[in-house]
C-alpha positions as CSV (number, residue, x, y, z in Angstrom):
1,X,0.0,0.0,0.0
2,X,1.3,3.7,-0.7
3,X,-0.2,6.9,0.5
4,X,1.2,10.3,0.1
5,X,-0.3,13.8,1.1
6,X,-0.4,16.9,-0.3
7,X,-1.1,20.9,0.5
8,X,-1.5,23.8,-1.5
9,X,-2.4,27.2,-0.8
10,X,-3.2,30.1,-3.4
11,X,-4.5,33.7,-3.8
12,X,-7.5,32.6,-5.5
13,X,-9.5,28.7,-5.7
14,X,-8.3,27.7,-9.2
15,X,-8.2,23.8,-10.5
16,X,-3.9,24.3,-11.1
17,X,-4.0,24.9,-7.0
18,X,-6.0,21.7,-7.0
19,X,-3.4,19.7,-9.4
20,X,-0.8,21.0,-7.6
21,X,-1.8,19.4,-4.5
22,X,-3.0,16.1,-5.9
23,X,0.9,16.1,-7.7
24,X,2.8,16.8,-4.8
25,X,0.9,13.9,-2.9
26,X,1.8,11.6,-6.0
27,X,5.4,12.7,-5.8
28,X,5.5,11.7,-1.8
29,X,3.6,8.3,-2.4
30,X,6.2,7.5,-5.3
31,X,2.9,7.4,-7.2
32,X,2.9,7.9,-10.9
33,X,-1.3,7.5,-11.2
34,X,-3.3,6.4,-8.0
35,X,-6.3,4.3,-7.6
36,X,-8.3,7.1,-5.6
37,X,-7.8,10.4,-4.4
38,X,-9.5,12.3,-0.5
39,X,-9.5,15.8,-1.6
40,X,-10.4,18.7,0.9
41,X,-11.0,21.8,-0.5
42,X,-11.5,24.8,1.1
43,X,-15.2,26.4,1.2
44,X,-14.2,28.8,-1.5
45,X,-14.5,26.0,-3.8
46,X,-17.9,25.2,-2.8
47,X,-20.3,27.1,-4.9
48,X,-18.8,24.6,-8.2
49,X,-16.3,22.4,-7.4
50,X,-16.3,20.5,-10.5
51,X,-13.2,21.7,-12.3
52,X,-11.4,21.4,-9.4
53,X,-12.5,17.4,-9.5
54,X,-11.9,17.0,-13.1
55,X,-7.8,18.6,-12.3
56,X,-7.9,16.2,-9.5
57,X,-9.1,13.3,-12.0
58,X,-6.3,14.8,-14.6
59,X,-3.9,15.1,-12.4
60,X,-4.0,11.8,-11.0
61,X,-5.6,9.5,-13.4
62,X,-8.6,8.5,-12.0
63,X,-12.2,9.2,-11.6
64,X,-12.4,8.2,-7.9
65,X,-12.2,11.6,-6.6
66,X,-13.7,11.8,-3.1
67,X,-14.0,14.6,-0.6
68,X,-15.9,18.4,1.2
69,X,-15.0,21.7,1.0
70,X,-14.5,22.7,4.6
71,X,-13.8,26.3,6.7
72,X,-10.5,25.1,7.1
73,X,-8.4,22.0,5.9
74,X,-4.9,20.6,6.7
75,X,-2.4,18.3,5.9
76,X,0.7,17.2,9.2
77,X,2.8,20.0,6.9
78,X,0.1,23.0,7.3
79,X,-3.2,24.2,7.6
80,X,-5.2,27.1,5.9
81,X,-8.3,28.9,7.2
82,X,-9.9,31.9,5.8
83,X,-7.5,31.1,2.1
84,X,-8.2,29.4,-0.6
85,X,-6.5,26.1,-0.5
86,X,-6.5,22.7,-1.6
87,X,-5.4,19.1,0.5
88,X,-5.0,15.4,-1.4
89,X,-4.1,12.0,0.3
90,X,-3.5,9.8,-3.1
91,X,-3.8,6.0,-2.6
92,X,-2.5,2.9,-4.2
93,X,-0.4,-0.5,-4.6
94,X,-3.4,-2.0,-3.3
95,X,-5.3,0.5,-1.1
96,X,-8.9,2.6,-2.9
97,X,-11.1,4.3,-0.9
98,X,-14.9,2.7,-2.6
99,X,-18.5,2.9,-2.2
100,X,-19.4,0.1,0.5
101,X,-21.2,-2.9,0.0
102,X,-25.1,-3.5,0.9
103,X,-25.0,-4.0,4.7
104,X,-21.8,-3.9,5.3
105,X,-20.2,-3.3,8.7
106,X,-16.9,-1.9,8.7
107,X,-15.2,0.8,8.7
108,X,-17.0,3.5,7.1
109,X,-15.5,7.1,6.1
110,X,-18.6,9.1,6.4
111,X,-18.7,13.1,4.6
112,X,-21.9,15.3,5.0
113,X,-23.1,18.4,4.7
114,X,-25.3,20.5,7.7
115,X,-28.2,20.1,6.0
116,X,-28.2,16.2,4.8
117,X,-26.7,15.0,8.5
118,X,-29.7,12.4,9.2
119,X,-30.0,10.0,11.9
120,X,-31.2,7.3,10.3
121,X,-28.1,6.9,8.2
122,X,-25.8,6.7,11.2
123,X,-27.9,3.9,12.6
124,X,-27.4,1.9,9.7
125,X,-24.7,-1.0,9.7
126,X,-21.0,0.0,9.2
127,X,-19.1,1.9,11.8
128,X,-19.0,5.4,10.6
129,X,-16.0,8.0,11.1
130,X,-15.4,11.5,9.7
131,X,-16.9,15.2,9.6
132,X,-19.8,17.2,9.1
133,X,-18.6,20.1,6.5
134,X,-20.2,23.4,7.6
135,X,-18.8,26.2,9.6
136,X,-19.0,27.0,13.3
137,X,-22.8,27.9,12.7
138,X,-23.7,24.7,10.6
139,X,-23.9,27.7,7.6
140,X,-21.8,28.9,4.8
141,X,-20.8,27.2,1.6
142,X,-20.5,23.8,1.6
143,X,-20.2,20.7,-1.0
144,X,-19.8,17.1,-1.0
145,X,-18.5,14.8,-4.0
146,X,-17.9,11.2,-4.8
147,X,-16.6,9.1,-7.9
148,X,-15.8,13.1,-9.2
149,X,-18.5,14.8,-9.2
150,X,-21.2,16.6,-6.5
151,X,-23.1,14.2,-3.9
152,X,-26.8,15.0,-4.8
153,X,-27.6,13.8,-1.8
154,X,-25.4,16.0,0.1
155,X,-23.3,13.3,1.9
156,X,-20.9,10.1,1.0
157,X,-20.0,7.1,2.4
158,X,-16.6,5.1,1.7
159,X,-14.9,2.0,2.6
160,X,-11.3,1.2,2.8
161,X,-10.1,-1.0,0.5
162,X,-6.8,-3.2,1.4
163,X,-6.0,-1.3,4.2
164,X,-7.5,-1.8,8.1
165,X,-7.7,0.7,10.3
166,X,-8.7,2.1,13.8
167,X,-10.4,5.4,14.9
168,X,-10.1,6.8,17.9
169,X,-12.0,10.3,19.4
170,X,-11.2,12.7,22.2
171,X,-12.8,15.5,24.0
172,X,-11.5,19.1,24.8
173,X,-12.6,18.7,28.1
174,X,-11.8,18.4,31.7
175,X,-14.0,16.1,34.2
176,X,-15.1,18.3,37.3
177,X,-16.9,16.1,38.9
178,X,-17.6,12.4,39.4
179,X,-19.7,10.4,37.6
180,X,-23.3,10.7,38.9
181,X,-26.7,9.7,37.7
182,X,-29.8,11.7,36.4
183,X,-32.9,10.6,38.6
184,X,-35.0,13.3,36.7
185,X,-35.3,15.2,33.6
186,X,-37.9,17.0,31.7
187,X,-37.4,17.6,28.4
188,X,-34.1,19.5,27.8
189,X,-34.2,20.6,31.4
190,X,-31.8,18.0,34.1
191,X,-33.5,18.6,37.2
192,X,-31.7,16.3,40.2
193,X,-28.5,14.5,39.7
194,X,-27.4,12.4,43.0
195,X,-28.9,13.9,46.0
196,X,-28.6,17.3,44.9
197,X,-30.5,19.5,42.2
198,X,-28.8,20.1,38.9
199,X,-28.0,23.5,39.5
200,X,-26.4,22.7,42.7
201,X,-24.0,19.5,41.2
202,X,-23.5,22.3,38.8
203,X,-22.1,25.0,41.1
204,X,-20.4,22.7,43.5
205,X,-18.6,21.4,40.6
206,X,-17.1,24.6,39.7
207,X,-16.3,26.1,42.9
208,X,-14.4,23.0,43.6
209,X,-12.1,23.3,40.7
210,X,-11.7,27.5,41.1
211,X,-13.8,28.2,38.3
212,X,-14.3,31.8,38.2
213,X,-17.8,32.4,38.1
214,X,-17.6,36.8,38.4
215,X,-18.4,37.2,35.0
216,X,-21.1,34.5,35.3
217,X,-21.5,31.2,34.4
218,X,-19.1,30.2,31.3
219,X,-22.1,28.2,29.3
220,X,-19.9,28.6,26.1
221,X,-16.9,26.7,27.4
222,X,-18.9,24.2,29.6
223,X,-20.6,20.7,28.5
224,X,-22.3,17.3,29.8
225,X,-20.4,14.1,29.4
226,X,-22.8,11.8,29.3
227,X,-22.9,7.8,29.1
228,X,-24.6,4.7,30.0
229,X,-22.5,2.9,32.3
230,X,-20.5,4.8,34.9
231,X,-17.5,2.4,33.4
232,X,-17.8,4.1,30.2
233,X,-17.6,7.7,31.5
234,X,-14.4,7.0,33.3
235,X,-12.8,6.0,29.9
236,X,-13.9,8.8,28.4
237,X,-16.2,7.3,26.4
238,X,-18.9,9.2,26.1
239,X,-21.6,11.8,24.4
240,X,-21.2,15.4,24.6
241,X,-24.5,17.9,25.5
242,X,-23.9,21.7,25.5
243,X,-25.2,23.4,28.4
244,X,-27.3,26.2,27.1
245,X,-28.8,28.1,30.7
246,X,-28.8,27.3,34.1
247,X,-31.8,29.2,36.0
248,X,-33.3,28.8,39.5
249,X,-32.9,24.6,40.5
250,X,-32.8,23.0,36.6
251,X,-29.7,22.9,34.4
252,X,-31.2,22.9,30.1
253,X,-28.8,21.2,27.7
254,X,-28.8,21.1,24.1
255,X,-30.0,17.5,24.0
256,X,-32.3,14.7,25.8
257,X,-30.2,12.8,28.8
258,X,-32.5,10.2,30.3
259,X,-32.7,9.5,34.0
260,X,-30.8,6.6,34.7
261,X,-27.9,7.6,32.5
262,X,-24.1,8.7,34.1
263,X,-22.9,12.5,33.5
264,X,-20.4,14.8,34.5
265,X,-19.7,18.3,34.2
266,X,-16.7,19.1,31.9
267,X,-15.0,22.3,31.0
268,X,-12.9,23.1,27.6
269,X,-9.1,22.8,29.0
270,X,-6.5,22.6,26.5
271,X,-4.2,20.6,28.6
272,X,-6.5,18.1,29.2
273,X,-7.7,17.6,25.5
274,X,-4.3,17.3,24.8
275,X,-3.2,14.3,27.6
276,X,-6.5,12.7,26.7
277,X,-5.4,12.5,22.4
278,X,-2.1,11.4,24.1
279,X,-3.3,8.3,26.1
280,X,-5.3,7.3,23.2
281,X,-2.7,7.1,20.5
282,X,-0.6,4.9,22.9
283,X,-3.3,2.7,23.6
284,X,-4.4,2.3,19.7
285,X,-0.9,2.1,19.1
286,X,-0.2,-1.0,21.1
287,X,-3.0,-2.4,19.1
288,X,-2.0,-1.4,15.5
289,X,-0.3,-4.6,13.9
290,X,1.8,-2.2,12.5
291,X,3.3,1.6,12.1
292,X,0.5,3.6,10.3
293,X,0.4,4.0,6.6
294,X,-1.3,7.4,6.6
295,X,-4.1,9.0,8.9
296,X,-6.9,11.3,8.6
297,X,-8.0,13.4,11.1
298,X,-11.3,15.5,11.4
299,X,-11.5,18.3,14.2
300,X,-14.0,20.7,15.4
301,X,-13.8,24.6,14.1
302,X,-14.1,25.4,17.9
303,X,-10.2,23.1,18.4
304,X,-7.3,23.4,16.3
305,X,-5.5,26.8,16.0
306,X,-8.5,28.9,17.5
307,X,-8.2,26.8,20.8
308,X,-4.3,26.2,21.3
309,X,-3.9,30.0,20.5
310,X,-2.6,29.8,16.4
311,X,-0.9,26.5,16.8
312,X,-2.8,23.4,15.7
313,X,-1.5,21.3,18.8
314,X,-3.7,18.3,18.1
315,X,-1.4,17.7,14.3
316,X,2.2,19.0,16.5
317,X,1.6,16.0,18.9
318,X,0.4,13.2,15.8
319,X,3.4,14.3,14.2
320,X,5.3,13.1,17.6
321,X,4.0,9.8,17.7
322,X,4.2,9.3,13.8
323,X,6.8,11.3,12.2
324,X,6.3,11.8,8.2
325,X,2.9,10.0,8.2
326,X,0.7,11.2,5.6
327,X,-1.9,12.8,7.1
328,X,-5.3,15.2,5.9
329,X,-8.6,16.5,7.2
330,X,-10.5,19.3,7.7
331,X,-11.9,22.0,10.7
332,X,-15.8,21.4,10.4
333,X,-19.0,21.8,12.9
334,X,-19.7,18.5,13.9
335,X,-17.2,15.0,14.2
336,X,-18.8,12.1,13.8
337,X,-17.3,8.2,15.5
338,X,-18.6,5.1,16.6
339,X,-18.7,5.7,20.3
340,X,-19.1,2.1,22.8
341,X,-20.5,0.2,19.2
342,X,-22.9,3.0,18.4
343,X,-22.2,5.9,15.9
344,X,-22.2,9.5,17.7
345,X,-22.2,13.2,16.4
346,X,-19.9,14.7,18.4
347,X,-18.8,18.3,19.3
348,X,-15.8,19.9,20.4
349,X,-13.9,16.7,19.4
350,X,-11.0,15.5,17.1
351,X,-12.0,11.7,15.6
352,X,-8.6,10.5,14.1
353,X,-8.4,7.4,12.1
354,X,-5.0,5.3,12.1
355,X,-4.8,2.9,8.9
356,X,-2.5,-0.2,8.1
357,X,-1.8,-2.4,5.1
358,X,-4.6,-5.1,5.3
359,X,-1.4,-7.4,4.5
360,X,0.1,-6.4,8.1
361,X,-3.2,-6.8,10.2
């Protein structure tokens, strides 16, 4: 298998910006033609992406063109927001990125725009990884493509051929308090949680962790971790619920936690997102039968550079584990993962996939 990665960054969205990228990912693959390209194009490209797929089909000999326009993209050499830009992971000697088979239950790279995210997809068989393509507001330009050309359906879904791989997903965010359960809930509003109403576990959480609450309560940097089984909370794997308000005895969260269920109160805390990403990749990486082939990683508008102040910290500490692994993805408004067996929309999140030669696993 050979996989190469390439980024290129221009004054205005052009398809020679596009082939540039798609040949500079050839030339690091040692790639004359490849069997399928990932292409990421930035959301200037959006509005009519298709010369930019027939360069990238020119460029690298094939018609399996795959990919979103996204607010930002990135390859492990650099990112671009706000520029027009254009990032291509080539793939060959064995390895294709191709539609899946009916029913099929593997890996599955998953693509959509705001507008066409729909639960009932995500529920089907296959365990789904990837991005949702809009900006921090679900708005703005946005496309999907597959097999060259626009999604009409405004999503894709892709298998990976002769190569296996592993995802993994982390949260920007620090546990406050221990895992408790929801004894009652109305709606969107939690009302008790332990002994205590939800405001109260709220409060107590922060003041024991010196949050400073002058300015009043930080909603935007606060969110429920939530999870079946207390077991799965402590491992961090969980759902995420944005806190929205917090008035008189009831805490009201962006979506339905049932009674019964385990949450805890987290804050954004870059330290912590960062330790968390760290403990996973050593733990997938005792697992992997071998050093990765390439990876692709898909991140939250709300993390990269805007959260580690200009530096993309998350790509700086990949690049530690697995120096000169091709690597691409894009900043988007929603990450989606298979979380404990069961495909989640996440927030706030990175979801990075790890992928091997199928001849190694």
């Amino acid at each position: 298998m050979k996989a190469g990665a390439g980024f290129k960054r221009g004054r205005k969205a052009s398809p020679e910006l596009v082939s540039a990228a798609v040949n500079m990912a050839l030339e690091s693959a040692g790639l004359e033609l490849a069997s399928s390209v990932l292409l990421f194009l930035t959301e200037h490209f959006a509005h009519d992406p298709q010369a930019a797929l027939r360069a990238a089909a020119a460029a690298a000999s094939t018609t399996q063109i795959c990919g979103c326009s996204a607010p930002g993209i990135f390859t492990d050499q650099d990112w671009a927001l706000d520029t027009p830009a254009a990032v291509a992971l080539v793939l060959g000697d064995g390895a294709a990125l191709a539609k899946p088979l009916p029913g099929e239950s593997g890996l599955l790279l998953t693509l959509t725009a705001p507008n066409a995210f729909n639960p009932a997809w995500m529920s089907m068989p296959g365990l789904r990884f990837g991005g949702v393509s809009g900006d921090a507001m679900g708005q703005g330009p946005f496309s999907v493509w597959e097999n060259g050309k626009g999604a009409l359906t405004g999503f894709c879904e892709l298998s990976m051929q002769g190569a296996s791989g592993m995802i993994l997903s982390t949260h920007g965010f620090k546990r406050l308090s221990q895992p408790q359960q929801l004894h009652s809930a109305h709606d969107l509003d939690l009302l008790e949680i332990g002994r205590q109403s939800a405001a109260s576990s709220l409060y107590a959480a922060l003041e024991s962790h010196g949050v400073d609450l002058a300015a009043g309560l930080p909603t935007h940097q606060l969110m429920v971790m939530v999870a079946d089984e207390e077991a799965d909370l402590l491992l961090g794997e969980c759902q995420l619920a944005t806190l929205i308000s917090c008035q008189q005895e009831a805490v009201t969260v962006a979506k339905a936690i049932k009674p019964g269920q385990w949450l805890s109160w987290g804050i954004r805390d870059t330290e912590a997102a960062q330790q968390n990403l760290s403990t996973q990749i050593e733990t997938v990486s005792t697992i992997l039968p071998a050093r990765p082939a390439f990876g692709l990683l898909f991140s939250c508008m709300g993390r990269g550079p805007h959260f580690y102040d200009g530096i993309d910290r998350d790509i700086e500490l990949i690049k530690q584990y697995y120096p000169g692994m091709p690597l691409i993805g894009f900043y988007g408004n929603g990450e989606i993962a298979p979380v404990a067996g069961k495909n989640e929309l996440l927030q706030h999140s990175v979801v990075l996939g790890l992928f091997t030669s199928k001849d190694s696993a």
